[in-house]
Rosetta silent file (secondary structure, phi, psi, omega in degrees, C-alpha in Angstrom):
SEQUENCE: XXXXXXXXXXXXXXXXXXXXXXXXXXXXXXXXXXXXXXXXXXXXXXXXXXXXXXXXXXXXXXXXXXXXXXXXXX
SCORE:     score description
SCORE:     0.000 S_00000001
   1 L     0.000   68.551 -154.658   29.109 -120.876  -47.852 S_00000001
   2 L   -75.040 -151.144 -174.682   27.113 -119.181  -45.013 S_00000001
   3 H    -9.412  -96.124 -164.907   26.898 -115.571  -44.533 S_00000001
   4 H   -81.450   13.671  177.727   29.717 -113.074  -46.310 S_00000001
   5 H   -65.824  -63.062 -169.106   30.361 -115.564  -49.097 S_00000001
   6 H   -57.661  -38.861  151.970   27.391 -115.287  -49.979 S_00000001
   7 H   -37.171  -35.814  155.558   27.085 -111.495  -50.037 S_00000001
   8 H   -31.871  -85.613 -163.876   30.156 -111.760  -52.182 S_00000001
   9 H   -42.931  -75.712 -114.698   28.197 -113.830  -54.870 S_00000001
  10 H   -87.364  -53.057  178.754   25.074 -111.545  -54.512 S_00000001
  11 H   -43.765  -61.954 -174.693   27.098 -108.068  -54.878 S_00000001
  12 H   -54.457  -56.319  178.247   28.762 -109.449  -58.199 S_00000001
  13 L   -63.273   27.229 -175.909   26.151 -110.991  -58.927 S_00000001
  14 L   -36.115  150.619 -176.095   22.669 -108.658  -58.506 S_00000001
  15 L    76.770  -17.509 -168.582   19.455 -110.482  -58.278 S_00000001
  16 L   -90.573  152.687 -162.088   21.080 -113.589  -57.298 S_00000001
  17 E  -112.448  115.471  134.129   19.160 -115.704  -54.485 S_00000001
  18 E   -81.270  127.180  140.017   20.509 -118.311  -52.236 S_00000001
  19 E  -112.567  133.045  162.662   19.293 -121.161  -50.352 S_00000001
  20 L   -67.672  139.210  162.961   21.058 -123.468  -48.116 S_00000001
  21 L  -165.039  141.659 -178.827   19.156 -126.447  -47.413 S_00000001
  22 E  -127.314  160.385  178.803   19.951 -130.042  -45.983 S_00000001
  23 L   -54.803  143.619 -154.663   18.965 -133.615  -45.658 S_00000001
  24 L   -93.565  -45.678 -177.606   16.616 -134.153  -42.449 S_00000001
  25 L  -146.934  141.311  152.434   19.053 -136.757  -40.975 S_00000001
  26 L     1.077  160.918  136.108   22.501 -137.395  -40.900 S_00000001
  27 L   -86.059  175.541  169.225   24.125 -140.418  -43.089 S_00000001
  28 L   -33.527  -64.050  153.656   24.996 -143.693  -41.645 S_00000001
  29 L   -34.656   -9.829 -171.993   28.547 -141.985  -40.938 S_00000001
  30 L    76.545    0.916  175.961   26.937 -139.047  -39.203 S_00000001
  31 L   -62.249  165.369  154.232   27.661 -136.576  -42.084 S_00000001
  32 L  -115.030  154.649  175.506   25.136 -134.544  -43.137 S_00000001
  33 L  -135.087  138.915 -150.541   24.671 -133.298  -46.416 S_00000001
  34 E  -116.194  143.828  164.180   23.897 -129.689  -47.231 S_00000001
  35 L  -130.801  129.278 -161.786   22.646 -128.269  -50.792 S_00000001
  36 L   -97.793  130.091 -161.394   22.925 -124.682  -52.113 S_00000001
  37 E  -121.284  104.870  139.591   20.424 -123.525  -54.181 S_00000001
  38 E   -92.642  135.016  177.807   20.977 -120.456  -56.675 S_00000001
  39 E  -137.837  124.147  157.891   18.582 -118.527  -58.617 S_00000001
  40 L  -143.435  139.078 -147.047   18.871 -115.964  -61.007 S_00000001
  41 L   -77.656   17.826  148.273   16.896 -114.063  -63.002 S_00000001
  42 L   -92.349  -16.026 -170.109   19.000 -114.416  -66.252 S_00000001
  43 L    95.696  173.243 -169.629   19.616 -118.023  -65.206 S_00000001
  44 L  -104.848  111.053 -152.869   22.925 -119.345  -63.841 S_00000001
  45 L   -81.801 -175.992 -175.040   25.687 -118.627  -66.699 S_00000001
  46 H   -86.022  -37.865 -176.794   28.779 -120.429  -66.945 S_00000001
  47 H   -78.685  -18.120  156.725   31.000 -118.154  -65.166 S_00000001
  48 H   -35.658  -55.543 -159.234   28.331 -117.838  -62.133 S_00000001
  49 H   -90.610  -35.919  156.643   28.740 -121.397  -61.560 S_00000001
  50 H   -37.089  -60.200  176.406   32.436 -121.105  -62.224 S_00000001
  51 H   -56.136  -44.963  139.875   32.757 -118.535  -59.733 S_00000001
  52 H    -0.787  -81.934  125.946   30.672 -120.666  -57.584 S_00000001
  53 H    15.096  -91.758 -134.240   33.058 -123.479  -57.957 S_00000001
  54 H   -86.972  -26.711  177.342   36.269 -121.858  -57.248 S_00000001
  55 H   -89.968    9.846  165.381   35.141 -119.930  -53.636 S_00000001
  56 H   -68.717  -58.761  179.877   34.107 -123.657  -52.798 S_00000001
  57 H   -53.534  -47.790  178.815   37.006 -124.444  -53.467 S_00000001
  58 H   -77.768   -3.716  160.167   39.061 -121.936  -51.561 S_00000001
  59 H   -63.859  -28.225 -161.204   36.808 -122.317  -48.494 S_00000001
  60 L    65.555   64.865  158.397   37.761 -125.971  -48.812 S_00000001
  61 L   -66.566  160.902  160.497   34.405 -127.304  -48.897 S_00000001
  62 L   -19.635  144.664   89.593   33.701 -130.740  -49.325 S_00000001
  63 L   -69.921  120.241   94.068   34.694 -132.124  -52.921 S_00000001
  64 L  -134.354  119.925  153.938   32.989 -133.603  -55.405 S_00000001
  65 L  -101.861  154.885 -167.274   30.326 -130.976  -56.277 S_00000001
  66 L  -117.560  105.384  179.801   27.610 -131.733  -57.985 S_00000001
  67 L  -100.853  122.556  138.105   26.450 -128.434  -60.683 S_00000001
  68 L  -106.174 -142.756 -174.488   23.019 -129.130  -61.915 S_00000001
  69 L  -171.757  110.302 -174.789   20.562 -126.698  -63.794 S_00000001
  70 L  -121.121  145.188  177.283   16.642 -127.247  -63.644 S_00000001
  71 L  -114.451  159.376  144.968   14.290 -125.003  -65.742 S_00000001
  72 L   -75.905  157.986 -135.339   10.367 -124.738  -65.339 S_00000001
  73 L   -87.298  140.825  171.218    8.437 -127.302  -65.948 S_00000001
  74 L   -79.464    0.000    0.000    6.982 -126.741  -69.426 S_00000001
């Protein structure tokens, strides 16, 4: 979700930070696999990730996504 997607997110969304980042090499198939990274400083609510979600979806990204949630380490 390069460039004005992401501006999208970030307008609605103040504060929030993306990174893109991907696997070093290819799979066996030649795919690559890419992972999006959001951070925000209330944390990433449910309709964030909804929203998230649904312009995946209408880009037609890849499906099955994978939403996880990591905290700091305590």
């Amino acid at each position: 979700m390069p460039g004005t997607n992401h501006e999208h997110l970030r307008q609605r969304w103040p504060g929030l930070q993306v990174e893109l980042m991907q696997r070093p090499d290819p799979s066996a198939e030649g795919l690559e696999t890419w992972m999006e990274v959001y951070r925000h400083p209330e944390g990433a609510s449910a309709p964030l990730i909804a929203t998230i979600a649904q312009l995946a979806v209408e880009l037609g990204l890849p499906q099955k996504r994978a939403a996880e949630i990591f905290i700091p380490l305590r």
